[in-house]
C-alpha positions as CSV (number, residue, x, y, z in Angstrom):
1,X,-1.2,-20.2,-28.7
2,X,-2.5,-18.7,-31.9
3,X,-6.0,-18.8,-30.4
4,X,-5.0,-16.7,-27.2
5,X,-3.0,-14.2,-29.7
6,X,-6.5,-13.7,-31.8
7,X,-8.4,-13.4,-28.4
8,X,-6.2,-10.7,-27.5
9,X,-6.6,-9.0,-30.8
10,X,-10.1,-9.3,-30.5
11,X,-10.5,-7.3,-27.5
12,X,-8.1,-4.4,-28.4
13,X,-10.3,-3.9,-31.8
14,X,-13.1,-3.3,-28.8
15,X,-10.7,-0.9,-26.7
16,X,-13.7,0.7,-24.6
17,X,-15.8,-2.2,-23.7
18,X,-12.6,-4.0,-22.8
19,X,-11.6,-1.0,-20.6
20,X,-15.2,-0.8,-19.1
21,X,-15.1,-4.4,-18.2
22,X,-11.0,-5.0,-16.8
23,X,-11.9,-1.4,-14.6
24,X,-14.8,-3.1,-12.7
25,X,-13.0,-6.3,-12.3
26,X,-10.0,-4.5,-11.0
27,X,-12.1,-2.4,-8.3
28,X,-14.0,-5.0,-7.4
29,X,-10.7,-7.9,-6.7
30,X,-8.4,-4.7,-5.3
31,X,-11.4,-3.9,-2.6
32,X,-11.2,-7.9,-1.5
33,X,-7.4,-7.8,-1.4
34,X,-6.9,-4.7,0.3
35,X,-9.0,-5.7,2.6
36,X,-7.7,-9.3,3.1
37,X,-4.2,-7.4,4.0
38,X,-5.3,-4.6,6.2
39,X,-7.0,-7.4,8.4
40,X,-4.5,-9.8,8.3
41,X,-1.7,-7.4,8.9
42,X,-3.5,-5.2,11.3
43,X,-4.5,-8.9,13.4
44,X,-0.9,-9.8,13.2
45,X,0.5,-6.6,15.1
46,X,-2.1,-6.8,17.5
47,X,-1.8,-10.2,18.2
48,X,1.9,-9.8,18.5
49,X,1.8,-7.2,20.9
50,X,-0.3,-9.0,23.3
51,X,2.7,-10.1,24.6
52,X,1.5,-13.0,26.9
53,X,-0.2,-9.8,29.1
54,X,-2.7,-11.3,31.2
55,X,-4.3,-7.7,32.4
56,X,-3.7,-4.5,32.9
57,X,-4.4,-2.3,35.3
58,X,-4.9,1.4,35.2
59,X,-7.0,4.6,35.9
60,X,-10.9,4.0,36.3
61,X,-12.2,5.0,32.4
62,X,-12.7,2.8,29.4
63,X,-10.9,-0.8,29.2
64,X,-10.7,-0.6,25.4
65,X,-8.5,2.7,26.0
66,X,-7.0,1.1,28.8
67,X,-5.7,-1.3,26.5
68,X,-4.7,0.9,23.2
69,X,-3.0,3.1,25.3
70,X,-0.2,1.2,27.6
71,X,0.0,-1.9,25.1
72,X,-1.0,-0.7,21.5
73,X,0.4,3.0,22.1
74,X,-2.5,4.5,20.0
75,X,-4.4,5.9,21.9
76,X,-4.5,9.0,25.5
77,X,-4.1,7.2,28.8
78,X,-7.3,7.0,31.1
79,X,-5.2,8.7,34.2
80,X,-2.5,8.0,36.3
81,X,-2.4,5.7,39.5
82,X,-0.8,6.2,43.4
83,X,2.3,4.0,43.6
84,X,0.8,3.6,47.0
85,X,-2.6,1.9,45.9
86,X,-0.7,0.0,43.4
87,X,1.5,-1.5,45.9
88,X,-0.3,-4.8,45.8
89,X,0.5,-5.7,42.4
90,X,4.2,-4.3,42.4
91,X,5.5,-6.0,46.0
92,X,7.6,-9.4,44.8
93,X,6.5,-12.5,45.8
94,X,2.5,-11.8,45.6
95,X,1.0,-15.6,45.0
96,X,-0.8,-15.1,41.3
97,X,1.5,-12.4,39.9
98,X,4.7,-13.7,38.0
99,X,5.5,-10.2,36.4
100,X,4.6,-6.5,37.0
101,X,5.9,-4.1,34.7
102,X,5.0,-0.7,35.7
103,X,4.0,2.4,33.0
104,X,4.6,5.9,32.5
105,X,3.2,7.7,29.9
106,X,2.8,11.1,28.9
107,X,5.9,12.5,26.8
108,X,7.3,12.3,23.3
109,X,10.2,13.1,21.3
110,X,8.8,14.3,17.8
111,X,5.7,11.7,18.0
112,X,7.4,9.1,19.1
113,X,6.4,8.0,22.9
114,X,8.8,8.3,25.9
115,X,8.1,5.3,27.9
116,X,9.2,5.3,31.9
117,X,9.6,1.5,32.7
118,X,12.3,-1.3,34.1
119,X,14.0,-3.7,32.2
120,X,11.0,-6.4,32.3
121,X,8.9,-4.6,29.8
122,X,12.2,-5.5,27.3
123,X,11.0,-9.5,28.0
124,X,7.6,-9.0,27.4
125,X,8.2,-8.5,23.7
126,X,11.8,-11.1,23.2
127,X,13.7,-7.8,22.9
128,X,17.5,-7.0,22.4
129,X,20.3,-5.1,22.2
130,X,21.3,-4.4,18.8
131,X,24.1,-1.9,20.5
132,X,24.9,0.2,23.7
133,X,23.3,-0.6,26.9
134,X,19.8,-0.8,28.3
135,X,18.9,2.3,30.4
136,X,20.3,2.8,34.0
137,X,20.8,6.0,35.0
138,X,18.1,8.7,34.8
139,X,17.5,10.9,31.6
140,X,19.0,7.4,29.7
141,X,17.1,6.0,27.0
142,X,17.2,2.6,25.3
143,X,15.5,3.3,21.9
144,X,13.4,1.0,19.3
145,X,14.6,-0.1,16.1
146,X,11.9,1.9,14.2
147,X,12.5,4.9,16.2
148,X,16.3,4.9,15.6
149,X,16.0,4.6,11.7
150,X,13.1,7.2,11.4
151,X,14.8,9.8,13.7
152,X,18.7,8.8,12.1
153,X,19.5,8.7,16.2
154,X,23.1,7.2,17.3
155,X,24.5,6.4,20.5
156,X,25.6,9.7,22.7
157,X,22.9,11.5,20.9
158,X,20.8,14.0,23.2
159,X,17.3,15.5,22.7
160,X,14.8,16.9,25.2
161,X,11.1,15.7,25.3
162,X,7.9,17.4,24.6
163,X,4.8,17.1,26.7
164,X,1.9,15.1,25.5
165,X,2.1,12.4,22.3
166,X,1.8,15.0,19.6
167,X,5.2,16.7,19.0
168,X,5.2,20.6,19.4
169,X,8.0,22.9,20.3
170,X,5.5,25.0,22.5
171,X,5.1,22.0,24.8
172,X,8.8,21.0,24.7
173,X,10.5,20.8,28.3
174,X,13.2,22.8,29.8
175,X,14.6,19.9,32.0
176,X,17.9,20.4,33.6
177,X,19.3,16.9,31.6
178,X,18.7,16.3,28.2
179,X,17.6,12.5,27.7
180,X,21.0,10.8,25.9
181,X,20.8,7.3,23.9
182,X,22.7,4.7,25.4
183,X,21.3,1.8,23.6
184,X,19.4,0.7,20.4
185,X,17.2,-2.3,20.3
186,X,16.9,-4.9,17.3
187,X,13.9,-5.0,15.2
188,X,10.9,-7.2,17.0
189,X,8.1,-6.2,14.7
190,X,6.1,-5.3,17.6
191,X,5.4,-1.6,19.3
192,X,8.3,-1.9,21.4
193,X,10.0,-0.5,17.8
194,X,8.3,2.5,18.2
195,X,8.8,3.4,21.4
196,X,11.6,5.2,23.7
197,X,12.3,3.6,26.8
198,X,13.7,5.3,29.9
199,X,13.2,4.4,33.7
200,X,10.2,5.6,35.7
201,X,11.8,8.5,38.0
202,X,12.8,10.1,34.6
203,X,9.4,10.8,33.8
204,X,8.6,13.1,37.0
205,X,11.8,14.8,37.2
206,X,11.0,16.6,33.6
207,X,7.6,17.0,34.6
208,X,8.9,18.9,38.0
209,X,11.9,20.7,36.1
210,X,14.3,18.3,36.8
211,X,13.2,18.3,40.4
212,X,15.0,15.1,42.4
213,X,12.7,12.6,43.3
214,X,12.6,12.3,47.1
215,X,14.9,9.5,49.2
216,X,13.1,7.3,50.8
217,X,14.0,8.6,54.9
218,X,16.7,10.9,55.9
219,X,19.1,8.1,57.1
220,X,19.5,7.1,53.7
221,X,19.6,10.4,52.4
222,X,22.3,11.3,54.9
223,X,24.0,7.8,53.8
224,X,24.0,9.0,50.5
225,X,25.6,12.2,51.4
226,X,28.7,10.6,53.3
227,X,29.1,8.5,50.4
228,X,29.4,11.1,47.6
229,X,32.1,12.9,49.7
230,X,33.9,9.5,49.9
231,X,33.2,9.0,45.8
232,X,34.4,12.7,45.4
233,X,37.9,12.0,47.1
234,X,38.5,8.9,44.4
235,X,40.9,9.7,41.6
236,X,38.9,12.3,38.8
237,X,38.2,10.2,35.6
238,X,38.8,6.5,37.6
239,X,36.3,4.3,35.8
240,X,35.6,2.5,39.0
241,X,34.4,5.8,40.5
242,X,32.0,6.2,38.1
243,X,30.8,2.8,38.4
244,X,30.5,3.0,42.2
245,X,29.1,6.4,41.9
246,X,25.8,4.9,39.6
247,X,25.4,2.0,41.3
248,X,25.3,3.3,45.3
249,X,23.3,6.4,44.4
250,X,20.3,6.2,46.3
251,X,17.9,7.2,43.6
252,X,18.7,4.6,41.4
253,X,18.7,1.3,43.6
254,X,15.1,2.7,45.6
255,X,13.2,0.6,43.7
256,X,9.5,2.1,42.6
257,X,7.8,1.3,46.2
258,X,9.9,3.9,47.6
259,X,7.9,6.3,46.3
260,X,4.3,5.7,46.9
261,X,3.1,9.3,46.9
262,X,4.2,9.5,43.0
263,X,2.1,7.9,40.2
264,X,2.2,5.9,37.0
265,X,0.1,5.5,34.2
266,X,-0.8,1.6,34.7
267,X,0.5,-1.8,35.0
268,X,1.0,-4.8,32.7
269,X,0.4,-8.0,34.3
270,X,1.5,-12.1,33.9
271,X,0.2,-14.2,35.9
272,X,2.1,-17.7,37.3
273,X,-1.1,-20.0,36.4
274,X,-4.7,-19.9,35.4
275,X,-6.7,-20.2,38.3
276,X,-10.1,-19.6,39.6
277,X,-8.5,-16.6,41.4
278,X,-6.7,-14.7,38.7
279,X,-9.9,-15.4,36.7
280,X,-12.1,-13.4,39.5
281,X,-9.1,-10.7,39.7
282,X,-10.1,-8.5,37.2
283,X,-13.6,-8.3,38.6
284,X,-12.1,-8.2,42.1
285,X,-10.0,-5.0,41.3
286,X,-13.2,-3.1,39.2
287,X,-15.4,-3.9,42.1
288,X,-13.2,-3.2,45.4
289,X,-10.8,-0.9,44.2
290,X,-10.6,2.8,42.7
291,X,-8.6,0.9,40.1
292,X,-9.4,-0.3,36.6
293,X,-8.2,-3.9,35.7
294,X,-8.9,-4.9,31.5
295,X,-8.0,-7.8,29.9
296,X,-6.5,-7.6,26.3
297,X,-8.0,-10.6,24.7
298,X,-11.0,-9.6,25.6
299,X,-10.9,-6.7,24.7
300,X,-9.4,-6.7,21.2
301,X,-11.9,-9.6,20.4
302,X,-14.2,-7.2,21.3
303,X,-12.8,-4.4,18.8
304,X,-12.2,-7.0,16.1
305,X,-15.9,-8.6,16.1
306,X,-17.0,-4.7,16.0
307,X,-14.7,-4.2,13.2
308,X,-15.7,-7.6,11.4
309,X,-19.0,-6.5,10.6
310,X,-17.6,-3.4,8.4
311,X,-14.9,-5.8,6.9
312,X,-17.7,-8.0,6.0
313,X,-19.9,-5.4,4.6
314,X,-17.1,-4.2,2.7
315,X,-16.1,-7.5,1.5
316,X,-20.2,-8.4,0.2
317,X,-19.3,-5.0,-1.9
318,X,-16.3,-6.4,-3.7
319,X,-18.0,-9.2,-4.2
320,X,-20.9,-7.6,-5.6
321,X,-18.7,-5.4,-8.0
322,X,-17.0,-8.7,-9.3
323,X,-20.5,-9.9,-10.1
324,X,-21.2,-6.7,-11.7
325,X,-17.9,-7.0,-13.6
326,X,-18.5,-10.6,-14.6
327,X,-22.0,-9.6,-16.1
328,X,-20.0,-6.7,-17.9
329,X,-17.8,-9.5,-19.4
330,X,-20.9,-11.3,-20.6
331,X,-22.8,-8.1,-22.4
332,X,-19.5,-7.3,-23.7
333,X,-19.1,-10.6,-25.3
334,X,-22.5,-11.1,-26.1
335,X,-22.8,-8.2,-28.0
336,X,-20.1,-8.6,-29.8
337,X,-20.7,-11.7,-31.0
338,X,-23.5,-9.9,-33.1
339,X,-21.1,-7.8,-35.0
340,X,-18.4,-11.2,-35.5
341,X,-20.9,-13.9,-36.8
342,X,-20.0,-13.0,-40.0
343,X,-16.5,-13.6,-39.2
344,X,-16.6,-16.4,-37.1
345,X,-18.0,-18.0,-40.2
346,X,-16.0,-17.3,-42.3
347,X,-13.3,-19.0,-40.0
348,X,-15.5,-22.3,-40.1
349,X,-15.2,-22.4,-43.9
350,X,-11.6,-21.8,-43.5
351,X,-11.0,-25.0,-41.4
352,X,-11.6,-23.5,-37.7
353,X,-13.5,-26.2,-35.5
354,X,-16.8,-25.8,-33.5
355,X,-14.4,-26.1,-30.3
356,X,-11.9,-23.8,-31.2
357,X,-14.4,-21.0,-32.1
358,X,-16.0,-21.8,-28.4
359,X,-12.0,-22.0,-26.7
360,X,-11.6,-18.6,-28.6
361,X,-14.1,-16.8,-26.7
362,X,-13.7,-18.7,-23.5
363,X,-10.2,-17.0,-23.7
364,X,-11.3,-13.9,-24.0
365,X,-13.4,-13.7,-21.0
366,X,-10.7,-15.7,-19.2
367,X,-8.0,-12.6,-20.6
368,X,-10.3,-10.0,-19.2
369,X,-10.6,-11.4,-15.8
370,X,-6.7,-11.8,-15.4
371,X,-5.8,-8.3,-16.6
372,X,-8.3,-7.4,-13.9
373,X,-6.8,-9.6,-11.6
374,X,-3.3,-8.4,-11.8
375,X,-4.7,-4.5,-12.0
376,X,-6.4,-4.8,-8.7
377,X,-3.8,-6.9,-7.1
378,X,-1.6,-3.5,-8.4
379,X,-4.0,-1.5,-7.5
380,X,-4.3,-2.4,-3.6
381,X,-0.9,-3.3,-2.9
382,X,0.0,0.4,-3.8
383,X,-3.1,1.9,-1.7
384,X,-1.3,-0.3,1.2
385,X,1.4,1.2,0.4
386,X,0.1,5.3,0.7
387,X,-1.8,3.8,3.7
388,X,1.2,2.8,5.8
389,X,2.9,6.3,5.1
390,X,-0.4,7.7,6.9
391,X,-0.8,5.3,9.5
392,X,3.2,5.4,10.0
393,X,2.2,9.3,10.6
394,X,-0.8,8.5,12.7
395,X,-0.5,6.0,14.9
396,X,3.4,4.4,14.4
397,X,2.1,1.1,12.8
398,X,3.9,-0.2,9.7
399,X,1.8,-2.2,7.5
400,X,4.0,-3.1,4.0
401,X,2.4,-3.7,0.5
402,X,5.1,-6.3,-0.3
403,X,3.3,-8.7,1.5
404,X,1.6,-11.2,-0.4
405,X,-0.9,-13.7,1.1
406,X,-1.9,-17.2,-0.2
407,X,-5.6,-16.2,0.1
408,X,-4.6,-13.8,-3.2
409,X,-3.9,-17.0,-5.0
410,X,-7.7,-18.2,-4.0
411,X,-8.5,-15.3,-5.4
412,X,-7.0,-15.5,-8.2
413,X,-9.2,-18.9,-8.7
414,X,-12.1,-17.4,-8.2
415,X,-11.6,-14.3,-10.6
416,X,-10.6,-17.3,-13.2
417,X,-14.4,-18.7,-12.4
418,X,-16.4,-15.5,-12.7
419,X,-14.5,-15.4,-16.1
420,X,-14.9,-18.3,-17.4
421,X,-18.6,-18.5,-16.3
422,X,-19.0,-15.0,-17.6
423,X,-17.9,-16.5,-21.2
424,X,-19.6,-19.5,-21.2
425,X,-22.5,-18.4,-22.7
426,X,-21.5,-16.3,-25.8
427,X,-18.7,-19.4,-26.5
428,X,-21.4,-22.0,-26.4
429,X,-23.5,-19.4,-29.2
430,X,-20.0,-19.1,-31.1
431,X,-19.7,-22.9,-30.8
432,X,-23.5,-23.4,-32.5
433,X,-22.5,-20.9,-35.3
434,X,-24.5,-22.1,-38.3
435,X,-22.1,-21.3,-41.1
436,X,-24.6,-21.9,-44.2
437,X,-27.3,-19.3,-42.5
438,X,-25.0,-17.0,-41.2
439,X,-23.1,-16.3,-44.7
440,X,-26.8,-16.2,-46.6
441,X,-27.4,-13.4,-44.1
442,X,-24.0,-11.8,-45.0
């Protein structure tokens, strides 16, 4: 221990070469670890929010935007889509289709996205009710968990939207509801956090001025009349008026076929099995149709491998400025040495061995490397940290500089290396001090 305590010692008497040498290895191990957690984190949410999607299928434009827009939520959707050519895909019963969850995009409430879908698109992601109910009625919303916290929302709480995925009051509509929280959702990690969820019909009638969607013939619509005089005559404020009043309107048990003039932003398809034919569909659709079909896996291996080759780059780098710092480490010692062979023999006479004069430098390029360490570990936890406020801000990710990874403790191996090798040298000349020659020279 007293060794360590006069290797510590003999770095502070050499503040500015010590400095020099901890900066550069704190740069160059906070680049690897920063990077290390962006990618592993960033991987994480996007694998997560694949959500066992099999395609999606959308507006003719690009599949990678096709993709970031109805499943990542971070980027402008390529168009909207006829009900009446998505029809195929949204009929029950079609052979290779086990799920359809329709999309439709286009609103916000300050940044956050309004979302007009059924209550599948809650199972894609393992999602539940943490309280209130899941969205019936139009101009209901079921929020996320991220969404209720950020925006301090409660149940019964009203707001109207705003056109477009950037909040402005400019673009904010005059609908003739507000939208009204009915239910909060627990925390899943994935996008369905950050998202507002409210059914389909909701999102035309603001865009029309709280126009009524259409009923799907006059018979019904004439059905529908009879039966609101008949709710009408029930007793004012009987529960079970209100409940048969939601439940036998017309415009909320026509499900989303019975409107095939109207149009949705895209939908996000399971398939039962893995055949030769769902293989083929996505071709299929981009080939017959005036549809777009993209598959996520495919397409965010494709946006990873194109991000991989500037993680790599950026990964050489930090190794490179850890080389640099490790040969800073060895002209710091070495130098120094110069100016402490007097001294160093002088310890000799005084009863230090060969090996403890070699363990004392050892040490200090070993000290150097873990102050280094521990700075840049500091250091790019905290720039995760000021990056999640911005991406928060951006894109409604959260990435968290709490998070520590096992590869850090590889790391931390590796930093011990480039130290120690960094040392070896200048020990081994401390080690051959010749003590007769050294205090002639003195």
């Amino acid at each position: 221990m007293k060794t360590l305590t006069l290797s510590w010692k003999n770095l502070i008497n050499r503040p500015l070469g010590m400095m020099l040498s901890v900066l550069l290895f704190a740069l160059g191990v906070g680049l690897i670890s920063l990077l290390l957690l962006l990618n592993n984190q960033l991987q994480e949410k996007f694998e997560k929010n694949l959500a066992g999607i099999d395609l999606v299928v959308g507006a003719k434009g690009s599949p990678l935007q096709l993709i970031l827009c109805n499943m990542y939520h971070i980027d402008a959707p390529t168009g909207n889509i006829d009900i009446k050519e998505a029809t195929p895909f949204l009929r029950p019963g079609h052979p290779l289709i086990a799920q359809a969850v329709p999309l439709s995009l286009g609103d916000n409430y300050r940044n956050f996205r309004i979302v007009g879908t059924n209550a599948d698109f809650l199972g894609l992601y393992q999602a539940e009710l943490a309280e209130g109910t899941l969205f019936e009625e139009h101009f209901d919303v079921t929020v996320g968990a991220d969404v209720a916290r950020a925006l301090t929302l409660k149940l019964g709480d009203t707001f109207y939207s705003a056109h477009g995925f950037d909040h402005s009051a400019d673009l904010e509509h005059e609908s003739e509801k507000p939208f009204k929280v009915v239910g909060i959702l627990d925390p899943t990690g994935a996008v369905i956090d950050q998202l507002i969820l409210t059914t389909s019909p909701t999102i035309w009638m603001v865009h029309e001025h709280g126009a009524t969607p259409p009923a799907a013939n006059e018979e019904e619509e004439h059905d529908h009349k009879e039966e609101s005089e008949d709710h009408h005559q029930l007793e004012e404020g009987n529960p079970e008026s209100e409940a048969i009043h939601r439940h036998d309107h017309p415009l909320y048990d026509q499900p989303l076929l019975s409107y095939p003039d109207k149009q949705i932003t895209s939908i996000l398809l399971k398939f039962k099995n893995r055949n030769f034919q769902t293989l083929n569909m996505m071709r299929n659709i981009n080939e017959n149709t005036s549809l777009q079909a993209a598959s996520p896996a495919i397409e965010i291996n494709r946006l990873f491998s194109m991000m991989g080759v500037g993680l790599d780059t950026l990964k050489m780098l930090a190794w490179v400025i850890v080389f640099v710092s490790g040969l800073s480490i060895f002209i710091s010692l070495l130098g120094s040495l110069k100016d402490r062979k007097y001294e160093l023999a002088l310890m000799r006479v005084m009863g230090a061995s060969r090996t403890k004069l070699f363990t004392l430098i050892l040490f200090e390029g070993l000290l150097i490397a873990v102050i280094g360490y521990f700075l840049g570990l500091a250091l790019s936890h905290a720039s995760i940290e000021f990056l999640a406020t911005k991406m928060q801000d951006a894109y409604r990710y959260s990435i968290s500089g709490t998070i520590f990874m096992k590869e850090e403790i590889w790391l931390f191996g590796g930093c011990l290396l480039v130290g120690m090798i960094s040392a070896v040298i200048p020990a081994l000349q401390a080690f051959r001090t010749d003590i007769s020659e050294t205090l002639s020279e003195g």
